[in-house]
N, C-alpha and C positions, 0 to 999 in steps of 0.2 A: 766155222769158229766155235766154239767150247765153251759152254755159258758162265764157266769159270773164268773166261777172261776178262770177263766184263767187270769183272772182278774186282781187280787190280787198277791202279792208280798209284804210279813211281811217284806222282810228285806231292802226293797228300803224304804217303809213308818217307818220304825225304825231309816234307817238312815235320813231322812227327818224330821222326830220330834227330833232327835237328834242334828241336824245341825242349826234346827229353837230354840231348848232350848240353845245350846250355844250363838248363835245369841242375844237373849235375855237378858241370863245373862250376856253379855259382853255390852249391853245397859244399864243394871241397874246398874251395877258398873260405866258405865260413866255419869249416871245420878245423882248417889251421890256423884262424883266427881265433878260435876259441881255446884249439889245445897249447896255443903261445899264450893268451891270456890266462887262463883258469886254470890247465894242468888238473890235479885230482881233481877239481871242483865239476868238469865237465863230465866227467863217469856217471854223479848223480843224477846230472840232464838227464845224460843218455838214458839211463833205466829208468828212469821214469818217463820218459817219451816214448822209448821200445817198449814198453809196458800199455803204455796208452793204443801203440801202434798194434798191437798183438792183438787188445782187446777189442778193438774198433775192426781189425779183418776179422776174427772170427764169429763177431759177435753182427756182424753186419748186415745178415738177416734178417735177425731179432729184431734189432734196431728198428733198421726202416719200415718192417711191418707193424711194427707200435708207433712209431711216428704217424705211420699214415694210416694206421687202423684197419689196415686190410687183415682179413681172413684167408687163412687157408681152405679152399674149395676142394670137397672129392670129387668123383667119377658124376654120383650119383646129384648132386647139387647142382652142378655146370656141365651136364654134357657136352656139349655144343662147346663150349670154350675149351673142353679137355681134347677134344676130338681136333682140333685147331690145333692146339699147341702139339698133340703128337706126331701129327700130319707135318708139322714144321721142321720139328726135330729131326721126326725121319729125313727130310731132304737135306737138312744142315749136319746129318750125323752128329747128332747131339745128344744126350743121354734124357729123359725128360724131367723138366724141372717142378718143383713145386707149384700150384695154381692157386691164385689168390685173387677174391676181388674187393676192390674199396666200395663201401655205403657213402658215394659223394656224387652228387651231381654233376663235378668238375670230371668235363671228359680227361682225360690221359691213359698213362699206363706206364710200369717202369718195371724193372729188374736188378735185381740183388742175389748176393753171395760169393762169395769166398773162390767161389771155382763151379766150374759143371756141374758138378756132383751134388752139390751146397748148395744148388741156385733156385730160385723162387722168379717166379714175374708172375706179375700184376699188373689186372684193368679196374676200371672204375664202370661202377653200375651208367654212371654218364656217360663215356664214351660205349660202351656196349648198345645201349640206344640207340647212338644218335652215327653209327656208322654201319656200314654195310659189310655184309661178309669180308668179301677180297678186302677191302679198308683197314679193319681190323687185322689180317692174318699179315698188310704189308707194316702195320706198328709191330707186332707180336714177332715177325722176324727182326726187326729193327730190336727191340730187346732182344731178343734169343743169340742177334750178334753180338752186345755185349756180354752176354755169359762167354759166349766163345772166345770173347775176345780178352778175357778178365781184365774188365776194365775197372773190378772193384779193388783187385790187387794194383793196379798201376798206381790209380788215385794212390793208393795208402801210401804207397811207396814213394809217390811224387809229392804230398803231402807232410813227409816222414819229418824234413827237416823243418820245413815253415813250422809245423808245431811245436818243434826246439826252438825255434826263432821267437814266437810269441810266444814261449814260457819265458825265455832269457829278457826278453823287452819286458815283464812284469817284474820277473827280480832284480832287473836293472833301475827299473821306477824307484822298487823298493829299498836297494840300497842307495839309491841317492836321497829319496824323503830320509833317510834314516839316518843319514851319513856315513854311512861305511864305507871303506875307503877301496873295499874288494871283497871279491868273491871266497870267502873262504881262506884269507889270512893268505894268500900265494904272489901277493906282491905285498912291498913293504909302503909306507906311508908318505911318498918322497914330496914335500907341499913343490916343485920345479916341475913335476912330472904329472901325465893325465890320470887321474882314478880308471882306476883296473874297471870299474861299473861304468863308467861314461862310454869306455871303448867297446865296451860288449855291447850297451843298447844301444850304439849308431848303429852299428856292424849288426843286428841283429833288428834293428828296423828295417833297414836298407834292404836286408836280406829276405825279411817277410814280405815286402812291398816288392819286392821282382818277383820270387817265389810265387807269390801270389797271381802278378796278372799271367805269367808262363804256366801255372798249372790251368788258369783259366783257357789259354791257349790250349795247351793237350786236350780237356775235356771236350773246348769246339772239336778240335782235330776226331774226337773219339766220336763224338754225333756224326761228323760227316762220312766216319770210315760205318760207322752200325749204317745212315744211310744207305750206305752201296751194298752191306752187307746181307740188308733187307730184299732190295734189288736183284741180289746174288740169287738169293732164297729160293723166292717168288716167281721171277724172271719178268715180274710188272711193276717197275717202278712208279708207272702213273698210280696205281693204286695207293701206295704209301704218299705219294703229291698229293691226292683229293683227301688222305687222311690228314694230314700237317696243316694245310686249309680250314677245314672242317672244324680241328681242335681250334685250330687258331680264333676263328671268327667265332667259333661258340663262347672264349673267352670270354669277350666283350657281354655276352647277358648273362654269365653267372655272375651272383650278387657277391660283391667284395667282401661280405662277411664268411663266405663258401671259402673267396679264393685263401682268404686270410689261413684258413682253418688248415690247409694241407700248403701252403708256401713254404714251410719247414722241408718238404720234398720236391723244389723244382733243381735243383740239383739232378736227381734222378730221375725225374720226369722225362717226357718225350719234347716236351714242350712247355715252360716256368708257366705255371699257374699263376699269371700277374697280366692285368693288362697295359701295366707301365711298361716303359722304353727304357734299356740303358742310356744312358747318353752317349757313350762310343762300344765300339764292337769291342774292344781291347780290356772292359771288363766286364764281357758275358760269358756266360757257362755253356753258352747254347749259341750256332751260330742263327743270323738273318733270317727268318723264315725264307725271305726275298732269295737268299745264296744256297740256301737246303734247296728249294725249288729247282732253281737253274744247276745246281750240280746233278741233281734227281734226271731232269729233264734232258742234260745233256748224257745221261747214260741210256737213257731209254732212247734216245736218237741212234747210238750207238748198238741196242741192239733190234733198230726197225721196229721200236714199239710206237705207239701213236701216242700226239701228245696234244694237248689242248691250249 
C-alpha cells in the first residue's frame, strides 16, 4: 500500500464539507435577511467587511508575526531549523516557506500566509529545547500541512460573514440606544410593525452565535486533517504523539504571566498556550489532546508503526 493512503480519511473530509455547507447555508439565509431588511443599506456592510476581509488575508503574515513577535530567521542564524523545514518540503512538494522563531519560553509553533508562496512557520526558542529532532520535524509538518492546505484562506472566508454579523449586532445596539427606527431610512416608521434595527440584531446575533461554534468546528476539523497531514509527511506519527504530549505537559510550568503574553496566538498555535479547560469540545479551536492522540495513534496502527 502507498503511503499516501494513509492519508486519507472519507469521514473527517465528509464531515468537513458538511460543517463548511451548513456554514454556508446559514450565510445565505442571513444574507436574504439582510437584503429584505436593509436593501442599499447592506452594500456599505459588505465593503466594509470585504475591505476588512481582503486586509486580514493579505496582511496575515504580518500580523501574526507582530502578534507573536517572531522573527524572520536566515540560512545562516538557524541552520538546523532551515535544513528541517527544506527536508519537509521537499517530501510534501512544497515550495519553501519563510522561517521564523519566537524569543518565548512557551513551547509551540504555528504557520501563516495567504498561500504557499506567502507562508512563514514558526517555532518558539521553547519548544526548540525541549524537543527532539524527529519531534520537532513531526509539528513542523503538522504546520507545513496547513500552508498546503490554506487554511489561512478557509478561516477568512468562513469567518467572512460572522464579521458582518458582529458589525450589524453593534449598529443594531446603536440604532436602538439611539432610536432609530432603521437602517438607513428603507423602511418607513409604522409604530404596529417591528423596527427594521430589532430584526437585524436577532438575526444577526443568532447568526454570530452558530457562525461562531461551526467555524470553531472547521478549525478542530483543520487540526485533525494537519494531524494526519503530518503523518503523511514523516510516515511517524508517534513522533508528532510524543510532540503534542511534551507541549502539552510543558504547559503546566510555564508561568501564566509567559502564557498570557502570546494567548493572542493560540488560535494558530499547535496547541492554545493556556492551561485552562474549555468547558465543552463545542467551543474549542483545538480538538482534545485526548482525541488528537487516539486519531494519531490509530493511523500509525494503520501503517504498522509502534505505539506506546
Amino acid at each position: 500500500m502507498k503511503r499516501k493512503t494513509y492519508g486519507r480519511d472519507a469521514g473527517l473530509t465528509l464531515r468537513m464539507l458538511l460543517t463548511t455547507g451548513l456554514l454556508g447555508l446559514l450565510y445565505v439565509v442571513f444574507a436574504v435577511v439582510l437584503f429584505y431588511a436593509l436593501h442599499a443599506g447592506l452594500a456599505l456592510m459588505l465593503v466594509i467587511v470585504i475591505g476588512l476581509a481582503f486586509f486580514q488575508y493579505y496582511t496575515s503574515d504580518k500580523l501574526a508575526l507582530r502578534a507573536s513577535g517572531a522573527k524572520i530567521v536566515d540560512r545562516d542564524q538557524a541552520p538546523e531549523l532551515h535544513a528541517m523545514v527544506e527536508r519537509l518540503c521537499a517530501m510534501a512538494d512544497l515550495p519553501k516557506p519563510r522561517v521564523a522563531i519566537v524569543d518565548t519560553d512557551v513551547p509551540n509553533a504555528f504557520a501563516t500566509g495567504r498561500s504557499p508562496k506567502h507562508a512563514v512557520v514558526a517555532v518558539t526558542n521553547g519548544l526548540w529545547r525541549r524537543l527532539d529532532e524527529k519531534e520537532i520535524e513531526g509539528v513542523l509538518a503538522h504546520e507545513l500541512t496547513h500552508v498546503a492546505n490554506r487554511d489561512v484562506l478557509i478561516m477568512t472566508v468562513a469567518s467572512f460573514f460572522a464579521m458582518l454579523a458582529a458589525l450589524l449586532t453593534r449598529f443594531g445596539l446603536y440604532a436602538g440606544m439611539w432610536g432609530g427606527g432603521g437602517f438607513g431610512g428603507n423602511r418607513s416608521n409604522n409604530n404596529n410593525s417591528v423596527p427594521v434595527w430589532l430584526i437585524v440584531l436577532l438575526v444577526s446575533i443568532v447568526t454570530y452565535a452558530i457562525s461562531w461554534v461551526l467555524i470553531r468546528t472547521i478549525s478542530r476539523y483543520r487540526e485533525y486533517a494537519a494531524d494526519r497531514g503530518s503523518a503523511l509527511i514523516t510516515g511517524a506519527p508517534e513522533y508528532l504523539m510524543s510532540a503534542l504530549q511534551k507541549i502539552s505537559s510543558e504547559m503546566f510550568r510555564i508561568p501564566q504571566r509567559d502564557l498570557r503574553e502570546v494567548e493572542g496566538m493560540n488560535a494558530f498555535f499547535i496547541i492554545p498556550a493556556s492551561v485552562k479547560r474549555a468547558s465543552a469540545e463545542l467551543f474549542m479551536d483545538h480538538p482534545p489532546l485526548e482525541k488528537r492522540l487516539a486519531a494519531l495513534a490509530e493511523i500509525a496502527r494503520e501503517m504498522g508503526r509502534p505505539v506506546a
